[in-house]
C-alpha positions as CSV (number, residue, x, y, z in Angstrom):
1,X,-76.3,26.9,-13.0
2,X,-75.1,26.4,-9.3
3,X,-71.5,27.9,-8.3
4,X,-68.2,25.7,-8.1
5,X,-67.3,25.4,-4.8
6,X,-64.1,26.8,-4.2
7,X,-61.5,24.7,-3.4
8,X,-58.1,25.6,-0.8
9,X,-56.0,23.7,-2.8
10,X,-56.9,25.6,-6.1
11,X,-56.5,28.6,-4.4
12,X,-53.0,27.9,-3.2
13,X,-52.1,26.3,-6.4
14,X,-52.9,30.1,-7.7
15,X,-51.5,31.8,-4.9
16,X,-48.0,29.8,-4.7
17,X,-47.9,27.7,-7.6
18,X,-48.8,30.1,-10.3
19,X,-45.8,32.4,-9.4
20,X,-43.4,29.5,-8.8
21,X,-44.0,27.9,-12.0
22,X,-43.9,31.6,-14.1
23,X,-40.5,32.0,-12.5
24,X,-38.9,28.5,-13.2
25,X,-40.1,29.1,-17.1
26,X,-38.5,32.5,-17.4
27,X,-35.6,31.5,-15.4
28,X,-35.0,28.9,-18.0
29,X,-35.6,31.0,-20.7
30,X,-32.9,33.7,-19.5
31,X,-30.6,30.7,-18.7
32,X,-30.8,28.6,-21.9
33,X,-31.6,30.8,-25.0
34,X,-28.3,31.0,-27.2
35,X,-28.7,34.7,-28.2
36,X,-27.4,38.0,-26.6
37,X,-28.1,38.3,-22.7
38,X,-29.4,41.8,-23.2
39,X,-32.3,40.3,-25.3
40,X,-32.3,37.1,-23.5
41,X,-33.5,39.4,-19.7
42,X,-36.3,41.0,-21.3
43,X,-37.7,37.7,-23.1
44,X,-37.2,35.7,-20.2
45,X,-39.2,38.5,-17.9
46,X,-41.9,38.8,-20.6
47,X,-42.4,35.3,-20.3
48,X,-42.3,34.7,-16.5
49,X,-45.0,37.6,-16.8
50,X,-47.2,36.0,-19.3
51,X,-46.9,32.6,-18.3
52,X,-48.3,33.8,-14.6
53,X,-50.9,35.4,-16.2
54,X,-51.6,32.4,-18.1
55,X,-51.6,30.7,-15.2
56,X,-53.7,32.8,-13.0
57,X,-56.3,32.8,-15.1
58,X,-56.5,28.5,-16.3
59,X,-55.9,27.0,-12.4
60,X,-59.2,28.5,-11.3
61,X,-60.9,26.1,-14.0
62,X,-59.6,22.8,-13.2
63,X,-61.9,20.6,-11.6
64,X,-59.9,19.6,-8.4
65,X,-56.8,21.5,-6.7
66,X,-54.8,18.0,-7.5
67,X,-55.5,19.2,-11.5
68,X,-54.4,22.6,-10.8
69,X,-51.1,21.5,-9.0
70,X,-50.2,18.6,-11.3
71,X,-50.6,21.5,-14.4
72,X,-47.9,23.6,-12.2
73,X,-45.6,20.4,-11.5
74,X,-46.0,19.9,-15.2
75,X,-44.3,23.7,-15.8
76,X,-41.8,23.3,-13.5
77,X,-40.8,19.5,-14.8
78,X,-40.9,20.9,-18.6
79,X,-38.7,24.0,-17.2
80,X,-36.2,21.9,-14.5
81,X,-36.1,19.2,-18.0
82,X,-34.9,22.2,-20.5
83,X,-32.8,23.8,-17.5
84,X,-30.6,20.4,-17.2
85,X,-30.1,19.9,-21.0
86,X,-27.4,20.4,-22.8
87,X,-25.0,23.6,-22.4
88,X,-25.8,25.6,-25.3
């Protein structure tokens, strides 16, 4: 089985995109869940951390650094989309 050449775009897409996208999620998440803010922080954080795991570990397997920066524009449409909804 030959290697995958690495691509620069993947690597930036894990580099800056993975952390970008991990923080507009939890951001969201701390912004829009209708329950107490001192259990809104911690599952907003626990999701900005998981989600950049998530992520750090999936964008090394697309196929192109255009997939792997179109899965974190996808995140950050899905989080700016929730973020602009209705006030809760």
């Amino acid at each position: 089985m030959t290697p995958r050449p690495r691509s620069p775009a993947r690597v930036l897409a894990v580099v800056v995109g993975a952390p970008v996208t991990a923080f507009a999620i939890g951001a969201v998440l701390v912004e829009r869940l209708p329950i107490a803010m001192a259990v809104r922080f911690p599952v907003g954080a626990h999701a900005m951390l998981w989600s950049w795991v998530a992520l750090v570990l999936a964008l090394p397997l697309c196929s192109s650094g255009a997939r792997a920066w179109a899965w974190c524009g996808a995140g950050i449409t899905v989080a700016a989309l929730l973020g602009l909804g209705a006030a809760t």
